[in-house]
C-alpha positions as CSV (number, residue, x, y, z in Angstrom):
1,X,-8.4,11.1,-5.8
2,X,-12.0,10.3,-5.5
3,X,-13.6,11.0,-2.1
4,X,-15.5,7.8,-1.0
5,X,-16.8,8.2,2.3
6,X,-16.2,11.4,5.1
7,X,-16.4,12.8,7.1
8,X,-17.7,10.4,9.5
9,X,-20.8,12.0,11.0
10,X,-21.4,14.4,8.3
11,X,-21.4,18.3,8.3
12,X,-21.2,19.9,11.4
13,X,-20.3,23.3,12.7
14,X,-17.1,21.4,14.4
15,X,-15.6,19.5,11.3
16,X,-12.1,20.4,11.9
17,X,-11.5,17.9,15.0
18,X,-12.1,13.9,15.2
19,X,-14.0,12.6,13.9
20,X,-14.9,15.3,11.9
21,X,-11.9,15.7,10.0
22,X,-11.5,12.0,8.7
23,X,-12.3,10.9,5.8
24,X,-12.0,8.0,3.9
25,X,-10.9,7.3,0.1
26,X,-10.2,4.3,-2.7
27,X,-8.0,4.5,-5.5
28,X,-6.0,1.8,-7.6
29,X,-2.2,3.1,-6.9
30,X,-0.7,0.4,-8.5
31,X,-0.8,0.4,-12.6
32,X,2.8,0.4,-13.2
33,X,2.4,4.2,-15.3
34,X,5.0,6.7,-14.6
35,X,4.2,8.0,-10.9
36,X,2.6,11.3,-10.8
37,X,3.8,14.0,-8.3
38,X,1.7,13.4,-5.0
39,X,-0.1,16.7,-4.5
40,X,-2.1,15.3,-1.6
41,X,-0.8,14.2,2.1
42,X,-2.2,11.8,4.7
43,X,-1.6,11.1,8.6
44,X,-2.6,7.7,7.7
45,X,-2.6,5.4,5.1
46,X,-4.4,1.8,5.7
47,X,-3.9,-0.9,3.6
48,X,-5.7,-4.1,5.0
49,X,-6.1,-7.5,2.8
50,X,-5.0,-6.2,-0.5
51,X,-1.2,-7.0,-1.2
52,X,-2.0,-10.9,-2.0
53,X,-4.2,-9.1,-5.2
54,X,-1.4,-6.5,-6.1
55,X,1.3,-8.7,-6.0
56,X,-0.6,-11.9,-8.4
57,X,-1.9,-9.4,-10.6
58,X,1.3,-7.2,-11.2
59,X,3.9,-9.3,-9.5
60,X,7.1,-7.8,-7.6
61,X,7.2,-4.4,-9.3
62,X,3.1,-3.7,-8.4
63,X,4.1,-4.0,-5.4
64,X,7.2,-2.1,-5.3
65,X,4.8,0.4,-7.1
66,X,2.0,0.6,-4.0
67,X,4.7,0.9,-1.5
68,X,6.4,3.4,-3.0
69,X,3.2,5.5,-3.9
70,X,2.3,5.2,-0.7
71,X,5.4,6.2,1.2
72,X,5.6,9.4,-1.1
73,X,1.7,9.9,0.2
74,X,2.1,10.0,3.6
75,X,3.4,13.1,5.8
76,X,6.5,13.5,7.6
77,X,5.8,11.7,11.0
78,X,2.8,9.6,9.0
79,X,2.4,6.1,9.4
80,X,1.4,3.3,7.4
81,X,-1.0,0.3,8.7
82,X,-0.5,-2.8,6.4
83,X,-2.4,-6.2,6.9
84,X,-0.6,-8.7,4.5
85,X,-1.9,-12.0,3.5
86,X,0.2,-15.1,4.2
87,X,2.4,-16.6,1.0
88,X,0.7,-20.1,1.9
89,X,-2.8,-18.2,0.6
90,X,-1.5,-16.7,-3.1
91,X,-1.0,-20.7,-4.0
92,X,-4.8,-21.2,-3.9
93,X,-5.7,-18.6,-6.0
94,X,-2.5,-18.5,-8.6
95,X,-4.7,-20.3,-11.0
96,X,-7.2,-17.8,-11.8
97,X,-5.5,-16.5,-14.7
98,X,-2.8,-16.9,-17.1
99,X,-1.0,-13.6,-15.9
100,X,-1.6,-14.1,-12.6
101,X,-0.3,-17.7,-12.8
102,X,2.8,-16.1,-14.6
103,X,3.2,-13.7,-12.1
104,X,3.0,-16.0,-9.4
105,X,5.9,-18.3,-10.5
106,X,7.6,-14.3,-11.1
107,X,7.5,-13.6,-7.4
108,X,10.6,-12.8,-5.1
109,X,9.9,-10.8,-2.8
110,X,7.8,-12.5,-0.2
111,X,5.2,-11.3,1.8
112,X,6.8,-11.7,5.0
113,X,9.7,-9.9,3.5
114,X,7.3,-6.8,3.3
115,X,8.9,-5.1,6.4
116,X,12.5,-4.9,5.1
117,X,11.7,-3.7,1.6
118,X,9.5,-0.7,3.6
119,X,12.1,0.6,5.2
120,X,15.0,0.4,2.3
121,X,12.1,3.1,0.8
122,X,12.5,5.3,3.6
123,X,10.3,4.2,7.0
124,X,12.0,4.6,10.3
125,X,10.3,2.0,12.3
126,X,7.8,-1.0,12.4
127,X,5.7,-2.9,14.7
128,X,3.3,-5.6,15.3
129,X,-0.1,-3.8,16.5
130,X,-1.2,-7.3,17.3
131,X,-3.0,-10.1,15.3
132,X,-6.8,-10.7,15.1
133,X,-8.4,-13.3,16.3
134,X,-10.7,-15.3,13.5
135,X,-12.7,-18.2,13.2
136,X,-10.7,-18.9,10.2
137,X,-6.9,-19.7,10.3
138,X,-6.3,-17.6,7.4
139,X,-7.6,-14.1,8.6
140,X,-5.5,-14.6,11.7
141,X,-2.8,-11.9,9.9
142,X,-0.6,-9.3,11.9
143,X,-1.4,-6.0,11.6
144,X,1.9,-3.8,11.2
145,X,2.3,-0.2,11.5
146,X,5.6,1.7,10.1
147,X,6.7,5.0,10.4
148,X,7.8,7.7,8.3
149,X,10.1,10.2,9.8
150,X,9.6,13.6,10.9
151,X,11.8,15.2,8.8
152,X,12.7,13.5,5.4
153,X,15.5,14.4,3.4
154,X,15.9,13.7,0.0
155,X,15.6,9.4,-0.9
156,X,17.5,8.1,-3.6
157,X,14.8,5.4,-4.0
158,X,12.6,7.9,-4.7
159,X,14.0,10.2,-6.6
160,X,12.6,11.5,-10.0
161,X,15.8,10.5,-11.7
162,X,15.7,6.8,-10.2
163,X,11.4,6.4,-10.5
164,X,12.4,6.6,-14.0
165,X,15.0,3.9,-14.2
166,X,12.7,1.6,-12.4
167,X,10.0,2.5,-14.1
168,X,12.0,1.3,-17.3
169,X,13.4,-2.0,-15.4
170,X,9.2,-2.6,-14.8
171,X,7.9,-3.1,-18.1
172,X,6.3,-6.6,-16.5
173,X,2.4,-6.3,-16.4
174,X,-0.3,-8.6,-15.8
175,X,-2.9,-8.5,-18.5
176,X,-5.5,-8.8,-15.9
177,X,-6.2,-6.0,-13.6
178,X,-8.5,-5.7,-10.8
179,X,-9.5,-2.9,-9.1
180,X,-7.5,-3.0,-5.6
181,X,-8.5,-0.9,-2.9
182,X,-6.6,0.9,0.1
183,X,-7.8,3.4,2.6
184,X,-6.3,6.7,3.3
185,X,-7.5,8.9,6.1
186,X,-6.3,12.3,5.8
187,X,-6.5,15.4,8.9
188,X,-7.6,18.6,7.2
């Protein structure tokens, strides 16, 4: 992963507590390749206004794809802040592209659906941390948190011999591909 930004105030002779020890990072988890083996682990992983741009651009199983990257990402007792934008919003932009315009008409699993699918892939528990308040109906989006276990024992989901299968039941890509962004912050 390339390192981005961190840690927040720069090196100090105290860098192993907050804020110290947060960093921040991008990456683009969601080309529909076969998933690598994680070798890094985060506390946190923050993914805010990007799932409307994963899912037109590589439909259901980019999706699947982020999720499921991210789940394996995160430690035992990690958690998982999501912003999702509203289905009513993917309509105004489903014309940008032929692919995405495919993928668009693709789609099943719905944004507000997001919840349910996150825990069939192994998280515990999920909240509302609240809503926002903006000047502009269509930033006002929950903000949901979900947790990973403590202890986690072995998913069938996510198991190497099942990320195969899937990976061969998503041979759907969009031909365009933007860059899409999450944040991770990681406690050294």
């Amino acid at each position: 992963m390339q390192l981005c930004y961190g840690p927040l105030f720069g090196q100090g002779s105290n860098e192993t507590k907050f804020p110290n020890n947060v960093t921040f990072r991008k990456e683009n988890w969601v080309p529909l390749e076969e998933s690598k083996t994680v070798t890094e682990m985060f506390d946190v992983i923050m993914c805010l206004s990007v799932t409307k741009w994963v899912h037109l651009n590589w439909g259901d199983d980019g999706i699947k794809n982020l999720f499921k990257k991210m789940y394996q990402s995160i430690r035992p007792g990690g958690k998982l802040i999501l912003e999702c934008q509203h289905w009513k919003s993917y309509a105004r932009r489903k014309k940008l592209t032929s692919a995405i315009y495919k993928n668009y008409a693709e789609i099943q699993i719905m944004p507000h659906e997001f919840p349910q699918y996150l825990m069939t892939i192994g998280f515990v528990d999920w909240q509302t941390l609240g809503t926002p308040y903006h000047s502009q109906k269509g930033f006002r989006r929950p903000i949901w948190i979900f947790s990973k276990p403590q202890t986690t024992s072995a998913n069938p989901i996510l198991s190497p011999e099942n990320s195969a299968q899937s990976s061969q039941q998503s041979s759907r890509v969009g031909s365009s591909q933007s860059s899409s962004e999450i944040s991770v912050s990681h406690s050294q």
